[in-house]
Biopython code that builds the backbone (N, CA, C, O; Angstrom):
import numpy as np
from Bio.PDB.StructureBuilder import StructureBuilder

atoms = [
    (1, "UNK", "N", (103.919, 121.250, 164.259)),
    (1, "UNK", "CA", (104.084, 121.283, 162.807)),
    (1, "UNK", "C", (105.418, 121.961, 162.433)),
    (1, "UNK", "O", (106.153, 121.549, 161.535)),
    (2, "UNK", "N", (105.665, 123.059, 163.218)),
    (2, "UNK", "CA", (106.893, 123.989, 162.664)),
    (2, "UNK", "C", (108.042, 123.035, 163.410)),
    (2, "UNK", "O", (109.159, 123.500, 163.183)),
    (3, "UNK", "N", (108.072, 122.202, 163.982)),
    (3, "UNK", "CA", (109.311, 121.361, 164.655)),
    (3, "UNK", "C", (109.370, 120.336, 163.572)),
    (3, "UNK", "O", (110.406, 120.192, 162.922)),
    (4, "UNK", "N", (108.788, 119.944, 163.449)),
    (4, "UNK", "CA", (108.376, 118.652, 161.807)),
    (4, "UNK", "C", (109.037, 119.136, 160.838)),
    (4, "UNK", "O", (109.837, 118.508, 160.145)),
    (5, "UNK", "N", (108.681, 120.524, 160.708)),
    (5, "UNK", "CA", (109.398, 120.730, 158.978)),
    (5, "UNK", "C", (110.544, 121.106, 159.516)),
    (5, "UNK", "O", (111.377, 121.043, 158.612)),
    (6, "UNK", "N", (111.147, 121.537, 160.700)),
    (6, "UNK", "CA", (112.484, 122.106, 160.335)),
    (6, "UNK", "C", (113.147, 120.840, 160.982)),
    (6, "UNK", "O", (114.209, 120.467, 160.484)),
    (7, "UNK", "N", (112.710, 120.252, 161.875)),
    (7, "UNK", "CA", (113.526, 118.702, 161.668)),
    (7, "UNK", "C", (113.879, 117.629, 160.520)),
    (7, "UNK", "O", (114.858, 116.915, 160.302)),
    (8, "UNK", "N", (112.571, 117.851, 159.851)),
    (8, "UNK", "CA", (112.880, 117.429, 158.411)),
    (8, "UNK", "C", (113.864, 118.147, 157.712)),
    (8, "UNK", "O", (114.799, 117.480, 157.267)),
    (9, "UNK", "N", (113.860, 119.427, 157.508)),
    (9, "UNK", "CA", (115.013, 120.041, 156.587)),
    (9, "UNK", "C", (116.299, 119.870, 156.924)),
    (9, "UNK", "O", (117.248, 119.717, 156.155)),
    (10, "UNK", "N", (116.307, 119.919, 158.892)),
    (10, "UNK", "CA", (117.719, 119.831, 158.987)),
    (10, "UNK", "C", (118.251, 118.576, 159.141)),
    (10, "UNK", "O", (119.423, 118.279, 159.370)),
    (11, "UNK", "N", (116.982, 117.627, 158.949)),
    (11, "UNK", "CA", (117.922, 115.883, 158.696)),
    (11, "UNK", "C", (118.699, 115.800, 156.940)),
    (11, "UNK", "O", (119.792, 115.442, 156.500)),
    (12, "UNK", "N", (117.388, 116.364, 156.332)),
    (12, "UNK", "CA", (118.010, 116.007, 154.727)),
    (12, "UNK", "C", (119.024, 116.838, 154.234)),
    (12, "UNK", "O", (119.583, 116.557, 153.174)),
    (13, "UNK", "N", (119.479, 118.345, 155.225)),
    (13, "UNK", "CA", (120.488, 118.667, 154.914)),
    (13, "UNK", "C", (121.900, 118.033, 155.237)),
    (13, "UNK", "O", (122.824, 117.828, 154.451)),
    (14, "UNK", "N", (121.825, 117.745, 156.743)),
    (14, "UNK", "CA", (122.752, 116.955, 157.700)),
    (14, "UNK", "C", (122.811, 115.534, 156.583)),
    (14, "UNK", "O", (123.945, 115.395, 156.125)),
    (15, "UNK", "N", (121.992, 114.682, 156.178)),
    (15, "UNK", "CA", (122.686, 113.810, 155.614)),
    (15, "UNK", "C", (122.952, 114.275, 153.973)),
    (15, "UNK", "O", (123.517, 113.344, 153.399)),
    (16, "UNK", "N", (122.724, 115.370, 153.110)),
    (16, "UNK", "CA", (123.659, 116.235, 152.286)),
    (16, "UNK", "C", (125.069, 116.102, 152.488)),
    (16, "UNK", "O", (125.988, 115.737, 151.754)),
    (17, "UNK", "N", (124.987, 116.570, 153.911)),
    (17, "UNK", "CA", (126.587, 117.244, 154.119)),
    (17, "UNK", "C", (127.289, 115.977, 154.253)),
    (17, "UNK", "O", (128.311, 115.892, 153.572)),
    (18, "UNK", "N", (126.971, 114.930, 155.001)),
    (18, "UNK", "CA", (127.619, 113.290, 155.020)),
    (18, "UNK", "C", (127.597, 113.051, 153.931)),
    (18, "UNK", "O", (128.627, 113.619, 153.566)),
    (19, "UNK", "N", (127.165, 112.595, 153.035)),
    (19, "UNK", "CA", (126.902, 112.448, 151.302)),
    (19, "UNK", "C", (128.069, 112.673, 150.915)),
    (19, "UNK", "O", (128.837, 111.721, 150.780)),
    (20, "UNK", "N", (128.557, 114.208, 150.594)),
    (20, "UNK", "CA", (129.107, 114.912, 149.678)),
    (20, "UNK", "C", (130.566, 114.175, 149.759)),
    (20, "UNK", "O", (131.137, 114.059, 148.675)),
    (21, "UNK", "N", (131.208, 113.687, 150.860)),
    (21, "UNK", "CA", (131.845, 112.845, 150.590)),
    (21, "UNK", "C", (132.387, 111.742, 149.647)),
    (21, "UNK", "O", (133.549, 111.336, 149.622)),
    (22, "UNK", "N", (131.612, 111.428, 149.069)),
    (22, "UNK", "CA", (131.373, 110.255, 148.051)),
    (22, "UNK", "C", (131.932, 110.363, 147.146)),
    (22, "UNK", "O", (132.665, 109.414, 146.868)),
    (23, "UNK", "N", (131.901, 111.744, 146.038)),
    (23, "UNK", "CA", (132.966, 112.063, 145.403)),
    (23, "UNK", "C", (134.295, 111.474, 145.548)),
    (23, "UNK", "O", (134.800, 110.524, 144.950)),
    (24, "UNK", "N", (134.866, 112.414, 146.686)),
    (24, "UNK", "CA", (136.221, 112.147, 146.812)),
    (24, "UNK", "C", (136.143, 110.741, 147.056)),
    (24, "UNK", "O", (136.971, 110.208, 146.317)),
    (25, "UNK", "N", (135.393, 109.673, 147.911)),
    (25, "UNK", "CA", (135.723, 108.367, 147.914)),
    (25, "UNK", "C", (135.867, 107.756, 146.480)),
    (25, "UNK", "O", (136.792, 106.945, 146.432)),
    (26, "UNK", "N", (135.119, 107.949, 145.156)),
    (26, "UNK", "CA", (134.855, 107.465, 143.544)),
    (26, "UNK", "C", (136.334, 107.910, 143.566)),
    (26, "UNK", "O", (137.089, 107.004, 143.918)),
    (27, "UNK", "N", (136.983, 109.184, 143.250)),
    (27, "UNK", "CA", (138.523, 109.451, 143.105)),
    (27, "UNK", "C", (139.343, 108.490, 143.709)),
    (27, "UNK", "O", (140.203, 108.112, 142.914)),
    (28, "UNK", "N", (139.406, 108.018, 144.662)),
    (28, "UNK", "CA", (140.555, 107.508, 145.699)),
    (28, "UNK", "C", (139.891, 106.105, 145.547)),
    (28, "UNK", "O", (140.181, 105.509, 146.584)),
    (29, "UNK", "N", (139.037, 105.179, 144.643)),
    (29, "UNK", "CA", (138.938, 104.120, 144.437)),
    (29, "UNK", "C", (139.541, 103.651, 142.979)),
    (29, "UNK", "O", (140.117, 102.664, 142.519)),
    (30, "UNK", "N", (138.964, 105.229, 142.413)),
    (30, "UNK", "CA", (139.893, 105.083, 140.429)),
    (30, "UNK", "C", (141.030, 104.888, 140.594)),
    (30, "UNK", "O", (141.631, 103.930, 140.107)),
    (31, "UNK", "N", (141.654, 105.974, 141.485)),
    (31, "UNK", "CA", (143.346, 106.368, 141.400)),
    (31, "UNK", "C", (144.045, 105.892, 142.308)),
    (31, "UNK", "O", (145.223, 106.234, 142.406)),
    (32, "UNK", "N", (143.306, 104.723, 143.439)),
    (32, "UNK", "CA", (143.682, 103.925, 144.017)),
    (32, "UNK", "C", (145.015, 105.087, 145.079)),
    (32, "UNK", "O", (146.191, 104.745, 145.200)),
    (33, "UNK", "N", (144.534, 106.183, 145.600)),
    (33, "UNK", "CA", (145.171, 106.570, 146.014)),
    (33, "UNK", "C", (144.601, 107.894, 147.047)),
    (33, "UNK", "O", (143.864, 108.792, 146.641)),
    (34, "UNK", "N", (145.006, 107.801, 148.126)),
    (34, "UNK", "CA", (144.299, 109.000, 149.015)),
    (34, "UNK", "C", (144.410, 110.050, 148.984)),
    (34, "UNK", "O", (143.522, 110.670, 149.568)),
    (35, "UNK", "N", (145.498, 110.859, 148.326)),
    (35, "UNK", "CA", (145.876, 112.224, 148.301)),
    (35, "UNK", "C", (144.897, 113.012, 148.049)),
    (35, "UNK", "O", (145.198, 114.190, 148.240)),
    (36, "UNK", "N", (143.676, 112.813, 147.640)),
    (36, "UNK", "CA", (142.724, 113.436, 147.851)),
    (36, "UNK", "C", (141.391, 113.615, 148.907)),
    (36, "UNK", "O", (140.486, 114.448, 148.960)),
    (37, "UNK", "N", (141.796, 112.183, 149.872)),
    (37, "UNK", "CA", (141.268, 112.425, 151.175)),
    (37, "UNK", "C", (141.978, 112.410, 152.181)),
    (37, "UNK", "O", (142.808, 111.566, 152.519)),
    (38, "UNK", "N", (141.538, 113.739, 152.894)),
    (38, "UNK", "CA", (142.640, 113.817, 154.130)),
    (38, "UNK", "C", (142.252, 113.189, 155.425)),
    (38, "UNK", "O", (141.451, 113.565, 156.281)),
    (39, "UNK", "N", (142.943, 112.244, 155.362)),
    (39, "UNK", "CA", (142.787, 111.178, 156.814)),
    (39, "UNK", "C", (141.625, 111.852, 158.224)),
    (39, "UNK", "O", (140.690, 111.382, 158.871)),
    (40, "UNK", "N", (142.569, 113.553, 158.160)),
    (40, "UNK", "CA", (141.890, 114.256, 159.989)),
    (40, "UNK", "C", (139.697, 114.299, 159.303)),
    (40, "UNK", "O", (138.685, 113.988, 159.930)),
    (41, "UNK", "N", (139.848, 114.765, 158.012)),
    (41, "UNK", "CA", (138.353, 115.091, 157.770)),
    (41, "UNK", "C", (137.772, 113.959, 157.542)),
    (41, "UNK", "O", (136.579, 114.001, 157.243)),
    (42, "UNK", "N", (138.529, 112.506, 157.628)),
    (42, "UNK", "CA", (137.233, 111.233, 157.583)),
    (42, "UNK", "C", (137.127, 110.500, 159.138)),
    (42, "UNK", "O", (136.224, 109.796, 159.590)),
    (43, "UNK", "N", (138.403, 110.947, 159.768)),
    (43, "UNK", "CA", (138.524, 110.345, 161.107)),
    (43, "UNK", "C", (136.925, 111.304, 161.832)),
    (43, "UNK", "O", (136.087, 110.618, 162.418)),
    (44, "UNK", "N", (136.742, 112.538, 161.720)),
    (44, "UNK", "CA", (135.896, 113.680, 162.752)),
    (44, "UNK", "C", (134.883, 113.599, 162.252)),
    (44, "UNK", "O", (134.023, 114.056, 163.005)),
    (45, "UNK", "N", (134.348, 113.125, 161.019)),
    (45, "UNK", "CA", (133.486, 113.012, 160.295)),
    (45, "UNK", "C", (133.014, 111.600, 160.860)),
    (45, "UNK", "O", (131.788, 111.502, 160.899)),
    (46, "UNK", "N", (133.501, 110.825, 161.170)),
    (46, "UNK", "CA", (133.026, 109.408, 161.937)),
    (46, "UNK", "C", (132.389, 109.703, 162.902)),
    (46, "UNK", "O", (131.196, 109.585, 163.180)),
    (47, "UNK", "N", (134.044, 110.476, 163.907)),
    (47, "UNK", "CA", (134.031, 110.498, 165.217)),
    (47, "UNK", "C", (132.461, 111.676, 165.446)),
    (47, "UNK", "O", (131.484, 111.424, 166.150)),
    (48, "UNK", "N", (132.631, 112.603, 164.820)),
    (48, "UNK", "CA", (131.186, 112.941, 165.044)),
    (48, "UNK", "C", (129.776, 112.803, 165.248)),
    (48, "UNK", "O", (129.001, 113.278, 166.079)),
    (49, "UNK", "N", (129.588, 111.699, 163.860)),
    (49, "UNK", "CA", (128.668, 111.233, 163.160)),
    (49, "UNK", "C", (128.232, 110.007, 164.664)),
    (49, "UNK", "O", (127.200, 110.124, 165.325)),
    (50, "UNK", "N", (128.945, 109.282, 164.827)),
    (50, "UNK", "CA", (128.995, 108.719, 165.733)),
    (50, "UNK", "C", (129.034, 109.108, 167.595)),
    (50, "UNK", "O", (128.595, 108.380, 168.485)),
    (51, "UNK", "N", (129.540, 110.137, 167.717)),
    (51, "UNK", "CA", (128.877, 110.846, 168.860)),
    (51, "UNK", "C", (127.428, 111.156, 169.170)),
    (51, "UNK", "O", (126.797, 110.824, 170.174)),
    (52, "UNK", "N", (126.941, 111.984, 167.926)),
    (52, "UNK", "CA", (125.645, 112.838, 167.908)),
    (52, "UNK", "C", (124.669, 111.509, 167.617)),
    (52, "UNK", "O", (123.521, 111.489, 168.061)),
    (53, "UNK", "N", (125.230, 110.378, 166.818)),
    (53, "UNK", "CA", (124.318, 109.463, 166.986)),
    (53, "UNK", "C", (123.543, 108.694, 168.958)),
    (53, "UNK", "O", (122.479, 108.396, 169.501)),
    (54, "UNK", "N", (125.358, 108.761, 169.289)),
    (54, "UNK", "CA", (124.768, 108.106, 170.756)),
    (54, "UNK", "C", (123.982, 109.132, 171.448)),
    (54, "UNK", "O", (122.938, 108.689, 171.926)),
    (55, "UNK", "N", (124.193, 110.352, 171.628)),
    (55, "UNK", "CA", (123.251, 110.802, 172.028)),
    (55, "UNK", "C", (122.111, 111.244, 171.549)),
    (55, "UNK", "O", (121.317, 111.851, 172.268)),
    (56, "UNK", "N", (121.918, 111.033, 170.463)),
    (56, "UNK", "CA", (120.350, 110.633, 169.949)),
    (56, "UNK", "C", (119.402, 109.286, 170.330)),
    (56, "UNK", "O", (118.192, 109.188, 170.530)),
    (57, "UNK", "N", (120.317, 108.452, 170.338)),
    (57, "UNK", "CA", (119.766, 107.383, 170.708)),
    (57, "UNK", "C", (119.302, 107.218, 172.817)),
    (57, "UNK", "O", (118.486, 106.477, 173.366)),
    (58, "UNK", "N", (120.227, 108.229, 173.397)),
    (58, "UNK", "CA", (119.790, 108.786, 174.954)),
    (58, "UNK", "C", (118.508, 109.702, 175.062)),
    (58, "UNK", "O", (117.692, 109.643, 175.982)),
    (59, "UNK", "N", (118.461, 110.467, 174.093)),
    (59, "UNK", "CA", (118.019, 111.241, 174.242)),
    (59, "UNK", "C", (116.297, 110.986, 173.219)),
    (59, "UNK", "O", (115.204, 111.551, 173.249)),
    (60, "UNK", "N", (116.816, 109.985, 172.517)),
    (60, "UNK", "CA", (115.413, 109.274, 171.961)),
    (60, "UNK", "C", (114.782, 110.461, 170.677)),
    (60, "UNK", "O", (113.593, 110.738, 170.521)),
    (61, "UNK", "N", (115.673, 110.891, 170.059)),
    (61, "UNK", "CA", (115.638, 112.068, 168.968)),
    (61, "UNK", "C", (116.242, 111.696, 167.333)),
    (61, "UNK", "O", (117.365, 111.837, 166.850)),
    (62, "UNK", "N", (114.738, 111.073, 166.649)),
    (62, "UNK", "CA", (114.897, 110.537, 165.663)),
    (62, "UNK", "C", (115.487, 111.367, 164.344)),
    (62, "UNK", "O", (115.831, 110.942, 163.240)),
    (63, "UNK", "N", (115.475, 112.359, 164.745)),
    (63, "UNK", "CA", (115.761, 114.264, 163.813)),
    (63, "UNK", "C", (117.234, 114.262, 163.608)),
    (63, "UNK", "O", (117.866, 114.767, 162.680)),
    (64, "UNK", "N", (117.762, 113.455, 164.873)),
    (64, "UNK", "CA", (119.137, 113.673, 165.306)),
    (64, "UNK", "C", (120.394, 111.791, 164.859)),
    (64, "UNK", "O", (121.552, 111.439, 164.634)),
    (65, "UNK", "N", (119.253, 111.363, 164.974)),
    (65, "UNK", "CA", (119.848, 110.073, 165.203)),
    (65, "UNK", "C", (120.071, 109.305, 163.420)),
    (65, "UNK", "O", (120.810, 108.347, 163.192)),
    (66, "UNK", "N", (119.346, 109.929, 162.519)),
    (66, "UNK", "CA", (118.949, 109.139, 161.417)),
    (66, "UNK", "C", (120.225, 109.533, 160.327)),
    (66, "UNK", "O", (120.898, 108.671, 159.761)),
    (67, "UNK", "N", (120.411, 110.976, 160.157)),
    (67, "UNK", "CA", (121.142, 111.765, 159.267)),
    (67, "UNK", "C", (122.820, 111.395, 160.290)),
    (67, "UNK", "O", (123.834, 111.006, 159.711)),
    (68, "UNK", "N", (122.775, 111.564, 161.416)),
    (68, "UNK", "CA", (124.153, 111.255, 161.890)),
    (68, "UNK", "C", (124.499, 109.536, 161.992)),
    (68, "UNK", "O", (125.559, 108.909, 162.004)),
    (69, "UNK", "N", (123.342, 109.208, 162.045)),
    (69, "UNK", "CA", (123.953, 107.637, 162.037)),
    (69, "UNK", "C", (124.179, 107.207, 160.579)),
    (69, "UNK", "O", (125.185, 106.522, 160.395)),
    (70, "UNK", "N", (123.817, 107.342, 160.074)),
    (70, "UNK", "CA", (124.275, 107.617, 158.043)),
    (70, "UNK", "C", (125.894, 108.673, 157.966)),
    (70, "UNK", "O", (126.838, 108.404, 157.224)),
    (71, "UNK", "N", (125.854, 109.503, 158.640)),
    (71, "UNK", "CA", (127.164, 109.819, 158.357)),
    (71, "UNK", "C", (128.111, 109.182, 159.746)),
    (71, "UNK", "O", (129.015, 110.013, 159.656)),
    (72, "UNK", "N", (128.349, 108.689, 160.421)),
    (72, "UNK", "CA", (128.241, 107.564, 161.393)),
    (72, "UNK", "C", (129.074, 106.255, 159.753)),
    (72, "UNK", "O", (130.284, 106.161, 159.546)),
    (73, "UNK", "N", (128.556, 105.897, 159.363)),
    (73, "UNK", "CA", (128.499, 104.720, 157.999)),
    (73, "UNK", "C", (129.074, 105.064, 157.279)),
    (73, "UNK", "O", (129.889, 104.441, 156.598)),
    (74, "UNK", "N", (128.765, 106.253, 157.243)),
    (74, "UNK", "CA", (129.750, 106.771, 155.798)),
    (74, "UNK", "C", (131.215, 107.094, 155.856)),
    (74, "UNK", "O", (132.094, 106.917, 155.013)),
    (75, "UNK", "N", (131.267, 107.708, 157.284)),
    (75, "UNK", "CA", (132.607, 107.669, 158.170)),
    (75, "UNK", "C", (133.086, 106.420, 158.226)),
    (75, "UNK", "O", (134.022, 106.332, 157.431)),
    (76, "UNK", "N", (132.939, 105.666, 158.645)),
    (76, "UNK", "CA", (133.490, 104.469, 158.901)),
    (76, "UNK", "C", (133.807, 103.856, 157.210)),
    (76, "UNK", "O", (134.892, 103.293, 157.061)),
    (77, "UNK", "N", (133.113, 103.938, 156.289)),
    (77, "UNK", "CA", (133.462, 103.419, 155.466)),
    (77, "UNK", "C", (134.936, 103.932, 154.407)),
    (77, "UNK", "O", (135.821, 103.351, 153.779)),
    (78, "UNK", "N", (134.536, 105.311, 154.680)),
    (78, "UNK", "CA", (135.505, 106.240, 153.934)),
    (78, "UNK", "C", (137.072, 105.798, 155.202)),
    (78, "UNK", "O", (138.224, 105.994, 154.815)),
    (79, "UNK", "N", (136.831, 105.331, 156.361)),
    (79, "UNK", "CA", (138.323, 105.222, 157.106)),
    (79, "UNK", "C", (139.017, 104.035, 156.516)),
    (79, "UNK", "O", (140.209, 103.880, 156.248)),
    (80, "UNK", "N", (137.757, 103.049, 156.343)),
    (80, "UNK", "CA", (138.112, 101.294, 155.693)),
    (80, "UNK", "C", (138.838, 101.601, 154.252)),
    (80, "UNK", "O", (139.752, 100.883, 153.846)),
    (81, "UNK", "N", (138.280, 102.889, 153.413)),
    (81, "UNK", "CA", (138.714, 102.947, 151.814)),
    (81, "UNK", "C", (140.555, 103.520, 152.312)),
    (81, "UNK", "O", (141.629, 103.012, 151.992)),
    (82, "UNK", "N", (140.281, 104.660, 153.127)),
    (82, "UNK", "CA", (141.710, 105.109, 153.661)),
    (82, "UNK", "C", (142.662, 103.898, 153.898)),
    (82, "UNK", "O", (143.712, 103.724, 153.280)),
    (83, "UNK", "N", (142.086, 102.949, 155.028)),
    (83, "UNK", "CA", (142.897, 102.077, 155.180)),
    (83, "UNK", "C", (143.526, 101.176, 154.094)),
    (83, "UNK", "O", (144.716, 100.863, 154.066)),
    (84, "UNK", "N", (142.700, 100.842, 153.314)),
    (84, "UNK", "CA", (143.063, 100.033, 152.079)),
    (84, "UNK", "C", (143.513, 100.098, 150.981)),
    (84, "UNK", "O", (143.988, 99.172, 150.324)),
    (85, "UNK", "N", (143.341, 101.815, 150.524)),
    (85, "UNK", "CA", (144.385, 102.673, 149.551)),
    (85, "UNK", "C", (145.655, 103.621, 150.196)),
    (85, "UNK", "O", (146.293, 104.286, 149.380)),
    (86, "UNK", "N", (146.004, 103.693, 151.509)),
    (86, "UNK", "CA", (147.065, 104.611, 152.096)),
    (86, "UNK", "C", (148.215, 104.004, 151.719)),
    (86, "UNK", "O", (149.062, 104.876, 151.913)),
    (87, "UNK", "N", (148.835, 102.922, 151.245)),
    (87, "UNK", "CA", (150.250, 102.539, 151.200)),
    (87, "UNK", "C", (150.131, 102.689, 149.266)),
    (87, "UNK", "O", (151.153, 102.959, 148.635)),
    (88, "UNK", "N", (149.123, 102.528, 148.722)),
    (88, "UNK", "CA", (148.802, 102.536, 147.023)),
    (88, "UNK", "C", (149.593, 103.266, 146.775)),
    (88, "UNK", "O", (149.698, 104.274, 147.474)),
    (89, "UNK", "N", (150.559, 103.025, 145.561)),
    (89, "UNK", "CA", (151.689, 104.189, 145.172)),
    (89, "UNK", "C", (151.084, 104.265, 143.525)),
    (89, "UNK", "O", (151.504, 105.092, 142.716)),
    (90, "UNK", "N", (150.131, 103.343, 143.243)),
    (90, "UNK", "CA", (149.713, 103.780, 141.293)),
    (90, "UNK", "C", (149.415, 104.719, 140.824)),
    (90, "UNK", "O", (149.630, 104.916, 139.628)),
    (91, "UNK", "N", (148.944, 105.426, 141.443)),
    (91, "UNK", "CA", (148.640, 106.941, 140.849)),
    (91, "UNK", "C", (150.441, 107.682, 140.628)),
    (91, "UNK", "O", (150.703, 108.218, 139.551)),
    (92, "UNK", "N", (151.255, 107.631, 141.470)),
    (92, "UNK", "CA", (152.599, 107.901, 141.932)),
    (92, "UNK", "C", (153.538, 107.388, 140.550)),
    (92, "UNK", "O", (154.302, 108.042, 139.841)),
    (93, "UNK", "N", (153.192, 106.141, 140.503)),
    (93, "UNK", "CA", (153.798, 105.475, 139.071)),
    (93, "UNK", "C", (153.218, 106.046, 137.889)),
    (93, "UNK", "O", (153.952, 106.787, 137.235)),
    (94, "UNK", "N", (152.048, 105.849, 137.484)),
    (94, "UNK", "CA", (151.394, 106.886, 136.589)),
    (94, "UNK", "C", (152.072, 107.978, 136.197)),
    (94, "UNK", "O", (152.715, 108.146, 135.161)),
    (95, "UNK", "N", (151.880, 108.729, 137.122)),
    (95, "UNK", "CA", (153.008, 110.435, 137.282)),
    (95, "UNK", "C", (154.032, 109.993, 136.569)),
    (95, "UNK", "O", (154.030, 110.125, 135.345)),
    (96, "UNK", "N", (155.180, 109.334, 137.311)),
    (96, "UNK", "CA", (156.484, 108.952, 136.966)),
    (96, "UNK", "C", (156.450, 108.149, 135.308)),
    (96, "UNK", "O", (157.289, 108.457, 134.462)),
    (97, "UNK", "N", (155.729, 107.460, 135.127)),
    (97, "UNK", "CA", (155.783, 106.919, 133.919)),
    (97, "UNK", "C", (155.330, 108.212, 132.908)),
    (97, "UNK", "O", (155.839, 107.960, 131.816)),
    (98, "UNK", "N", (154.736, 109.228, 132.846)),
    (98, "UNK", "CA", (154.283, 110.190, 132.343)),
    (98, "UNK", "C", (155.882, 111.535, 131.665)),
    (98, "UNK", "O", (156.388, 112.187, 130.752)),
    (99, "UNK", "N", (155.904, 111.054, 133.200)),
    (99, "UNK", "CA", (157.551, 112.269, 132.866)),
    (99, "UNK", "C", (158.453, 111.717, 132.685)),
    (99, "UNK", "O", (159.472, 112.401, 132.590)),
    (100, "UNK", "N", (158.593, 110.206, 132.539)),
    (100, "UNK", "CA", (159.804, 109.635, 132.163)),
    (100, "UNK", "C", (159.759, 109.395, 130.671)),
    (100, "UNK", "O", (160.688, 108.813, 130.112)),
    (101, "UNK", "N", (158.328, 109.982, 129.785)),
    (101, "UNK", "CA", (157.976, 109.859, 128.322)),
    (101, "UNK", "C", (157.294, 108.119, 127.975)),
    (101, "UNK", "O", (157.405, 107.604, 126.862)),
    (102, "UNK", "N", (156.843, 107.662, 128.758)),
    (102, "UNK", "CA", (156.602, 106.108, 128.583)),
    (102, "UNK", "C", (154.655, 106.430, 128.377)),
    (102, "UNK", "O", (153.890, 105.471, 128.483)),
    (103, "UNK", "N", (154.161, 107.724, 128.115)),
    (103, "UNK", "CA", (153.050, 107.899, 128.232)),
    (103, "UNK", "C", (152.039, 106.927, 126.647)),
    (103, "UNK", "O", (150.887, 106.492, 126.659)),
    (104, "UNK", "N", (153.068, 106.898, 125.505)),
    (104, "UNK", "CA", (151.897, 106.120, 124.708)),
    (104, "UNK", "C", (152.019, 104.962, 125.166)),
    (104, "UNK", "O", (151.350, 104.210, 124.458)),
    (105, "UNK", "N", (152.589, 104.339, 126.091)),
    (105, "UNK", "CA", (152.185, 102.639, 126.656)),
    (105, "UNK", "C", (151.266, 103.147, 127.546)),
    (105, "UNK", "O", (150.247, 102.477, 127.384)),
    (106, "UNK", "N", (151.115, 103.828, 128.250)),
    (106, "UNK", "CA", (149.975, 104.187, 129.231)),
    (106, "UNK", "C", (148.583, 104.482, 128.549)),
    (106, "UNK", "O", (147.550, 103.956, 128.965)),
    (107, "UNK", "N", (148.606, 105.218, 127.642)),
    (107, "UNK", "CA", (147.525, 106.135, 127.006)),
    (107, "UNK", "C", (147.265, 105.597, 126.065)),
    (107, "UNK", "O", (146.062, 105.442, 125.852)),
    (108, "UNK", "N", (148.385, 104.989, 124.925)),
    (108, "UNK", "CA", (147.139, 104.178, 123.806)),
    (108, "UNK", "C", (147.307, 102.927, 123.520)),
    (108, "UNK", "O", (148.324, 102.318, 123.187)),
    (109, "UNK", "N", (145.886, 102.474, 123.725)),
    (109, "UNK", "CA", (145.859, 101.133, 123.247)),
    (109, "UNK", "C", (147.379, 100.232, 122.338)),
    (109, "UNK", "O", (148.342, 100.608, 121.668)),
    (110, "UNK", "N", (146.836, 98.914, 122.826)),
    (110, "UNK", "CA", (148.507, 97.890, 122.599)),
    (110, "UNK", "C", (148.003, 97.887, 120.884)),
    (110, "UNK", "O", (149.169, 98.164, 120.604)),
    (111, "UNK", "N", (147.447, 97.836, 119.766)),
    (111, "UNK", "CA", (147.367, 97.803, 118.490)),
    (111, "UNK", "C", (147.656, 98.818, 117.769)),
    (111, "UNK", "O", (148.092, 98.590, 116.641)),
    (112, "UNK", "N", (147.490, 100.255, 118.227)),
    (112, "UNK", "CA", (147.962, 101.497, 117.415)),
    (112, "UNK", "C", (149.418, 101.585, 118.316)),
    (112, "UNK", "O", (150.253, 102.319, 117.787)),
    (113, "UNK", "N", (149.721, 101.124, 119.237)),
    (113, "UNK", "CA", (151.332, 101.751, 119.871)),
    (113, "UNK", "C", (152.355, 100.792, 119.128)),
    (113, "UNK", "O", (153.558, 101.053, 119.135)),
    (114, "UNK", "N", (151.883, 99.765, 118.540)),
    (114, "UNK", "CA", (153.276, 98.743, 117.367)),
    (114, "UNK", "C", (152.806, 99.332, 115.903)),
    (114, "UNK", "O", (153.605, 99.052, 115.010)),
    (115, "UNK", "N", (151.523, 100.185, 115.444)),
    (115, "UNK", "CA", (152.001, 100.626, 114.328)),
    (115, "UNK", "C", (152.924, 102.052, 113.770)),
    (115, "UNK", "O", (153.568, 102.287, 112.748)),
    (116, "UNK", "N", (152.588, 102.872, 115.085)),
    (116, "UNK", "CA", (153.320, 104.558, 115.457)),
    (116, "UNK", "C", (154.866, 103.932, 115.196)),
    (116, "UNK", "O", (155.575, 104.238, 114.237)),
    (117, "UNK", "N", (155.164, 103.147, 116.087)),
    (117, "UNK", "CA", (156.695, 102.739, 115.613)),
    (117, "UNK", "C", (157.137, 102.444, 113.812)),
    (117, "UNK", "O", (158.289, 102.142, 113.501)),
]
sb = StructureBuilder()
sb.init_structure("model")
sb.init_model(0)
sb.init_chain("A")
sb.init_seg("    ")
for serial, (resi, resn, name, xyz) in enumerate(atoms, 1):
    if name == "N":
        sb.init_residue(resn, " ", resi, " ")
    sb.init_atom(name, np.array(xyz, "f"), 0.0, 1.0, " ", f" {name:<3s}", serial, name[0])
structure = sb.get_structure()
């Protein structure tokens, strides 16, 4: 019984901690830009997730195998978002259009920015 509950707690924490990720992936899909995920913490976060999975699956340890193979997925997915926003410079333009004063074409709507003039 006492192996049950604390295998249970430490799966639903272990996949917590894979989770929390997600955030920063919603950011770096808006702003189309990674600077807020750092490449080394989604690569170890795989590479982990994916270790502790294979040897769960040797070792036949469902406690071990369920919460890491979910962050295992989640790793891998967050490397695919890396891969596909790392060259994105829009957030970069944004900035630059901001300090170059071009911000009411950015910020307000095309019907109030021809009557301000």
């Amino acid at each position: 019984m006492r192996i049950n509950v604390i295998g249970f707690l430490s799966t639903g924490l272990n996949i917590i901690m894979y989770i929390s990720p997600l955030g920063v992936m919603k950011t770096v899909v808006t702003t189309k830009s990674v600077e807020y995920m750092p490449f080394l913490l989604s690569f170890f976060l795989f590479l982990n997730g994916g270790i502790w999975t294979l040897y769960s699956v040797l070792v036949g340890d469902w406690f071990l195998g369920v919460p890491n193979g979910i962050g295992w997925l989640l790793g891998a997915v967050q490397l695919v978002i890396y891969a596909i926003y790392r060259n994105s410079n829009s957030s970069k333009q944004f900035v630059e259009d901001l300090e170059q004063g071009d911000q009411t074409e950015c910020l307000l709507p095309p019907s109030s920015s021809s009557t301000q003039e």
